[in-house]
N, C-alpha and C positions, 0 to 999 in steps of 0.2 A: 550123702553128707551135705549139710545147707551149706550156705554163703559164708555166716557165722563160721564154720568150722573151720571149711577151707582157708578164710584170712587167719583164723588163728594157728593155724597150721604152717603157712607161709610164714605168719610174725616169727613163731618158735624158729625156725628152720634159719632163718634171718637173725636173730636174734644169738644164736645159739652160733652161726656162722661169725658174727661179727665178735664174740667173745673169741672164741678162736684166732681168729686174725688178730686180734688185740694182744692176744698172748703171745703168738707167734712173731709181733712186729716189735713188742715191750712197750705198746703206746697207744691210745684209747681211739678204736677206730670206732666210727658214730652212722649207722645206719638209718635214712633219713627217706621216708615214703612224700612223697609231694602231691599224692592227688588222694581224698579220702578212701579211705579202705572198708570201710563200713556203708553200705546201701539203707537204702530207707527202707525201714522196718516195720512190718505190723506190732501193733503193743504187745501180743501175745510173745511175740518172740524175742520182744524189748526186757519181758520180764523173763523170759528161759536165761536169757544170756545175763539179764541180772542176780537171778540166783546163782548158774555155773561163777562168776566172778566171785559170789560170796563165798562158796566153797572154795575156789580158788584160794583167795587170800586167807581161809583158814588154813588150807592143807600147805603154803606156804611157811605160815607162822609156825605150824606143827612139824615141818620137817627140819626148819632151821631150830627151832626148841629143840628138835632130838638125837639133831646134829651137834648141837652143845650142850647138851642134858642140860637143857635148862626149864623150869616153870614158864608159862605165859604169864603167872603172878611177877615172876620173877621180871620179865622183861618192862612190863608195862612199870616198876619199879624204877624208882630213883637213881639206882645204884650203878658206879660208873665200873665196877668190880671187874677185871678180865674176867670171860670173855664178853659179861654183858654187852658192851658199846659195839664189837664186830657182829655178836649176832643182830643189834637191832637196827647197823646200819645194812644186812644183808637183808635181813624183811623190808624194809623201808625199800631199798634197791630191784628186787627181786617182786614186790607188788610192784611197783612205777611200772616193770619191764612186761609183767606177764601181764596184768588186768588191764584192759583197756579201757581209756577216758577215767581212772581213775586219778583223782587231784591229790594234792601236798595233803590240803584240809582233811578231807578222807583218810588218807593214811594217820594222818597227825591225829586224828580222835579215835580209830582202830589202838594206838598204839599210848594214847592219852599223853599225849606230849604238843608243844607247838609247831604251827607251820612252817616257821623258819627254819628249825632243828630237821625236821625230815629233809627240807631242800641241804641244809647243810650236807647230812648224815649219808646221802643219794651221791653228791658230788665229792665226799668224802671218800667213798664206797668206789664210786666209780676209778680214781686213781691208785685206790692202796689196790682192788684186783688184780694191778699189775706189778705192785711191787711187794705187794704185803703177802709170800708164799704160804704159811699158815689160814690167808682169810681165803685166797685163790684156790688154795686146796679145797678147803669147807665148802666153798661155793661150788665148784664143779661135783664133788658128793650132791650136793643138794640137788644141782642142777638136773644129773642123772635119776634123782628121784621122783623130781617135779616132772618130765620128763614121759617116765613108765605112768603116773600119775595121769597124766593129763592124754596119753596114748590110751588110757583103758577107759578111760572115760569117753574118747571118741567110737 
């Protein structure tokens, strides 16, 4: 297992622990690394780990589509329709957390929307997880798929 895998591995493990405690306290607990986690990388393995991200973020977007039986036409779509708005603040959420060094900007052109709407949508996301049981539910489904997901892929 590289370097790459092992951080991403921690993150998930972290990541996945701090949703938890989040749940179990009812209040947004923030898990925060302070020294880089990422080593200096040969290009070769700059661009593995940039493909694995791009996968990522589709297999993302496809899980939470099939979580809400919805189109990716659908989402990338105007329309503020239940459940659209929960699923695209979960993709919006759900990239920020699992792709690493990925920006608002990035997400915001994946998803053809503005930069401010994703930070909105992210900060949004982050507080209803704890109160909105419907979206908290969806999420932890997802979660678990992303999850096996990204286990078979290691």
């Amino acid at each position: 297992m590289s370097e790459i895998e092992d951080i991403n591995a921690v993150m998930a493990v972290l990541t996945d622990a701090s949703t938890r405690l989040s749940y179990l306290l009812g209040q947004p607990v923030e898990v925060k690394i302070t020294k880089p986690v990422v080593p200096e990388m040969h290009p070769a393995e700059q661009s593995n780990l940039h493909l694995k991200s791009e996968a990522l973020k589709i297999e993302i977007t496809r899980q939470v589509c099939a979580q809400y039986m919805l189109s990716m036409a659908a989402i990338k779509g105007e329309s503020r329709k239940h459940p659209l708005p929960d699923a695209r603040k979960l993709i919006i959420y759900l990239i920020h957390e699992y792709v690493a060094g990925i920006t608002d900007g990035q997400i915001a052109m994946l998803l053809c929307i503005d930069r401010t709407t994703v930070i909105h949508h992210r900060k949004a996301c982050e507080g209803l997880l704890h109160t909105d049981k419907e979206l908290g539910f969806n999420f932890r489904q997802i979660i678990k798929k992303l999850d096996k997901y990204i286990n078979n892929k290691n």
